[in-house]
N, C-alpha and C positions, 0 to 999 in steps of 0.2 A: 467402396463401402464406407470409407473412412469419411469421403465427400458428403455422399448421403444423411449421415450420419449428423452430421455439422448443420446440414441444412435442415433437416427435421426438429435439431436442438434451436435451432434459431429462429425458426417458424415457432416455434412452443414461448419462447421469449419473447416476441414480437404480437403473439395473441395474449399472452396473459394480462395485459390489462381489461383484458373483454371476456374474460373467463368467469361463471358462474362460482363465485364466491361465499352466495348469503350476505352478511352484514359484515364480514370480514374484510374486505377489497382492501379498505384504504389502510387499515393494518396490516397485510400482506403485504401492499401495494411499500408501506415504509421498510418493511423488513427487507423488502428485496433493493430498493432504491441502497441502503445500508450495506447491503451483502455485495454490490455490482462497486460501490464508492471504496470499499475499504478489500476487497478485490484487487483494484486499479490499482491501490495503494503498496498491496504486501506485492505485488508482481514488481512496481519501480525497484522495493527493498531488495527482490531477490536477483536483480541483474545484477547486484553487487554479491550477494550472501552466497552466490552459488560460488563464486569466484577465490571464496575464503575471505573476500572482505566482509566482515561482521558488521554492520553497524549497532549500538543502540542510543542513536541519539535523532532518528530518521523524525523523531518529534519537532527538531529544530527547523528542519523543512517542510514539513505537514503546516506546522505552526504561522511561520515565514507564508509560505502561500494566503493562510485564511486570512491571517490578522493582517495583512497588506493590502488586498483588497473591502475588507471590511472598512480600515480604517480612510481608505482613499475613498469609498463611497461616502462614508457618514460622513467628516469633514472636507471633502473638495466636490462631493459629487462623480467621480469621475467612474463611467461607467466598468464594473468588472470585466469588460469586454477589452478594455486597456490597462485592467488595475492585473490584470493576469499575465501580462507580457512583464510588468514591472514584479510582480510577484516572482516569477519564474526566472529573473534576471537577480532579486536578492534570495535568492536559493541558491543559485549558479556562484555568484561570490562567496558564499558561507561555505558550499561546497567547495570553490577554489581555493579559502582561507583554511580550510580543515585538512584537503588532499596532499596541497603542493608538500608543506613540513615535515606531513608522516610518511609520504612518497619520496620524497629527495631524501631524507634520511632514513629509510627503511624500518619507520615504526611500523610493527607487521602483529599479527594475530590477537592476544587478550590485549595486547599494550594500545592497540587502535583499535581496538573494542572499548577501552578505557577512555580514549579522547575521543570518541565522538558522543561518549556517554555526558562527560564533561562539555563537550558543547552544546548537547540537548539542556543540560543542566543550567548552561549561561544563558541561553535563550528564552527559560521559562523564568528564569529570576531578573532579564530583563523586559522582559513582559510584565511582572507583577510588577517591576519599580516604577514603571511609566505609568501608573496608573490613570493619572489626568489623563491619557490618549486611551489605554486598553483597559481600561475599568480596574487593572491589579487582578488581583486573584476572584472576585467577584465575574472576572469577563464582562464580555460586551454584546450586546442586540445590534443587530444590523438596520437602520435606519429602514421604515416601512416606505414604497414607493407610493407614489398616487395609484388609486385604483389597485382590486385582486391583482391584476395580470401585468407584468413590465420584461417586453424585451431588453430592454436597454438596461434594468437594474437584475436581468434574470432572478425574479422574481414573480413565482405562480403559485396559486391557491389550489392546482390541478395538479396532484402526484406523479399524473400519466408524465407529464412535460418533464421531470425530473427523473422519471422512471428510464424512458428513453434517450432523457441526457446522459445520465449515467452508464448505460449501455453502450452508450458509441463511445464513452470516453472508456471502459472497459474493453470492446472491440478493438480499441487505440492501442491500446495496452499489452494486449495480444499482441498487435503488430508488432510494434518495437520489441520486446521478447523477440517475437521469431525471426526476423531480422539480423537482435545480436546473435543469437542462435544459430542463424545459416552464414555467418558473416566471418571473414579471415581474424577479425579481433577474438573470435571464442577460443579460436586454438590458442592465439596467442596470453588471452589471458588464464586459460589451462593452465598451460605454460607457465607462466608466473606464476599461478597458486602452489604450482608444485615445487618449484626450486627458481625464486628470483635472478641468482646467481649464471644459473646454465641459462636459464631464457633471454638476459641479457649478452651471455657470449656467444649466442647465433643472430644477434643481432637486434632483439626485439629491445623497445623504448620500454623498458617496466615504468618511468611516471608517466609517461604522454597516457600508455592505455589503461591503465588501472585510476588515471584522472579523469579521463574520459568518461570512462563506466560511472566514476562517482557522479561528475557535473551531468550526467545521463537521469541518471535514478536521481538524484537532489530536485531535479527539475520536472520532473515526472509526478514527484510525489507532492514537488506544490501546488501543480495540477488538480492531486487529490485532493491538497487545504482547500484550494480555493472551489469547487466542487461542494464539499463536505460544509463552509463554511454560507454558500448560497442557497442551501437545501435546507439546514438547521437553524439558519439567521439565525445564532448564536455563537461564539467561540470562547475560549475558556483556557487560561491556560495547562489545567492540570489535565485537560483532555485532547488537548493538542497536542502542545510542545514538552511535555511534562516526561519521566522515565517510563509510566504506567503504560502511556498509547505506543509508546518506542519497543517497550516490550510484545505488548496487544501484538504488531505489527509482526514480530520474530515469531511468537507463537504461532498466531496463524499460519505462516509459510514455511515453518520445521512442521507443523499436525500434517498440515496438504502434503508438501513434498516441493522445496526452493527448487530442485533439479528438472523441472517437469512444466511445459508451459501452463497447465491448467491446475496443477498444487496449490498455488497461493487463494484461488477463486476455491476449490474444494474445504480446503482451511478457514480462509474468510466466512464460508458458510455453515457450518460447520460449529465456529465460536460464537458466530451471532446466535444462531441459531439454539442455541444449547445455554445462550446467555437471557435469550428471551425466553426460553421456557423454563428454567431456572429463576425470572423473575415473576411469570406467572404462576409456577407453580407454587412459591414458597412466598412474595412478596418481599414482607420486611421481618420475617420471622427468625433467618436463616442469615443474616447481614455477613456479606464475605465467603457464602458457599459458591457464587462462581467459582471466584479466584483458588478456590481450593482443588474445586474440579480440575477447573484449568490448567494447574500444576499438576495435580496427579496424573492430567491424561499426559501433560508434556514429557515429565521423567517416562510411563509406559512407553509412550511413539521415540524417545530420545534411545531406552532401551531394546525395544522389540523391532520398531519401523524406524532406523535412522534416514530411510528414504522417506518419509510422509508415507499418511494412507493412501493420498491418492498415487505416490510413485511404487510405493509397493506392490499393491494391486496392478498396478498395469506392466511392472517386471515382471510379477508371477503369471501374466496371461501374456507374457511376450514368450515365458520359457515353459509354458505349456503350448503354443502354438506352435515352436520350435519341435518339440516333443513328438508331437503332432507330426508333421513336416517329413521329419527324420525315422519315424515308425516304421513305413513301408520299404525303406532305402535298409 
């Protein structure tokens, strides 16, 4: 059923760009590109969040991805098809220069919540200094190719192409998830969130895997930049690398439910969602009523659903089915 089920959602996914829309498509067609990108994104965050690693500086590495590739195309040319292997490799060091210090010396809960905050913070304030290279605080346009269409600078004037990129790098995304998920490192890093001390005296490496996870998700998420920054040929720091999207990022996967493969995409969809009709409904009238929702729903889901909606929901129909199950016996 469960199979079924997946394949029907994925049929529905796979036709929606050819689905009767009206005059809507190519605004649907961005909204969903948006919801599949920043999806891909809170899933990297939550191999760690589930973990009890917290981050809020996942900006650092969103950032890192775009603006690497942006700035390798505009000044060298160099195709994003290679500017992503080098993005994804100064993720990986930022993430090894942030992990190894707080891991070897057991900086653990708000206190590394507090340094990665801090590192999202130095990365956006060296982004604004550099300005001659990343515009400063203004940002940067990504160099236009020759012609609509460019394999080689992945750039299209067709939504669909970005639509369906997005998807397999969310299909990607999934995987890894359930991967760490079915893999000998989730017990172990159970284990570590719950008592560092006892996990290491049966034997478990608490820095190799709780480093692992981070250089994991760090690299995952500049995936997302560099994604995110090919779709929007724009980047920015205070939407990047900035506290705001670091937060963006926590929010959407505590709404969904970090514990649960499919929370962070329920979440991701969820805040767009609510963020786009939120600006259509009220424009410029209302300046800052997201962000107010957006807190008030998080305090409600922080108090009511510390699992997310979408984990909630599917405990409650796990222990009604159990209910169920056990009725007749």
């Amino acid at each position: 059923m469960a199979r079924l089920t997946a394949a029907a959602v994925l049929a529905i996914i796979a036709a929606a760009p050819f689905l009767p829309m009206g005059g809507m498509r190519q605004y649907a067609l961005h909204v969903l590109v948006q919801i599949f990108i920043w999806s891909f994104i809170g899933g990297a965050w939550s191999l760690m969040g589930r973990f009890g690693l917290i981050s809020l500086g996942h900006g650092a590495f969103l950032g890192a991805g775009a603006y690497t590739t942006t700035l390798l195309w505009n000044f060298w040319g160099l195709t994003p098809w290679l500017g992503v292997l080098v993005a994804v490799a100064g993720a990986v060091v930022i993430g090894l220069v942030l992990g190894y210090p707080c891991f070897r010396f057991r900086v653990v809960g708000h206190y590394f919540a507090l340094v990665t905050l801090a590192v999202g913070e130095v990365v956006r304030l060296l982004v604004i200094a550099e300005r001659d290279w990343t515009g400063g605080s203004l940002g940067v346009t990504l160099k236009a190719s020759a012609g609509e269409a460019s394999l080689a600078a992945i750039q299209f004037a067709d939504k669909r192409v970005f639509y369906y990129a997005s998807v397999v790098v969310w299909l990607g995304g999934l995987w890894v998830w359930r991967r760490v998920d079915r893999s000998m490192a989730r017990s172990a890093l159970e284990a570590i969130g719950e008592d560092e001390t006892a996990a290491a005296s049966v034997g478990i490496h608490v820095t190799r895997f709780k480093l692992a996870i981070t250089v994991l998700s760090a690299a995952l998420t500049a995936v997302g930049g560099v994604l995110y920054a090919q779709y929007f040929t724009y980047v920015n720091p205070d939407t990047l690398s900035g506290i705001g999207v670091s937060l963006r990022i926590v929010f959407a996967v505590v709404l969904g439910g970090m514990y649960s493969l499919l929370g962070p995409t329920v979440g991701s969809a969820l805040t767009i969602a609510l963020s786009e009709y939120l600006r259509v409904l009220f424009g410029l009238k209302f300046i800052g009523m997201a962000e107010t929702i957006y807190g008030l729903v998080l305090i409600l889901c922080i108090i009511f659903l510390p699992a997310g909606i979408y984990g909630s929901l599917r405990a409650a129909i796990a222990r009604r089915m159990a209910r169920r199950r056990a009725a007749p016996a």
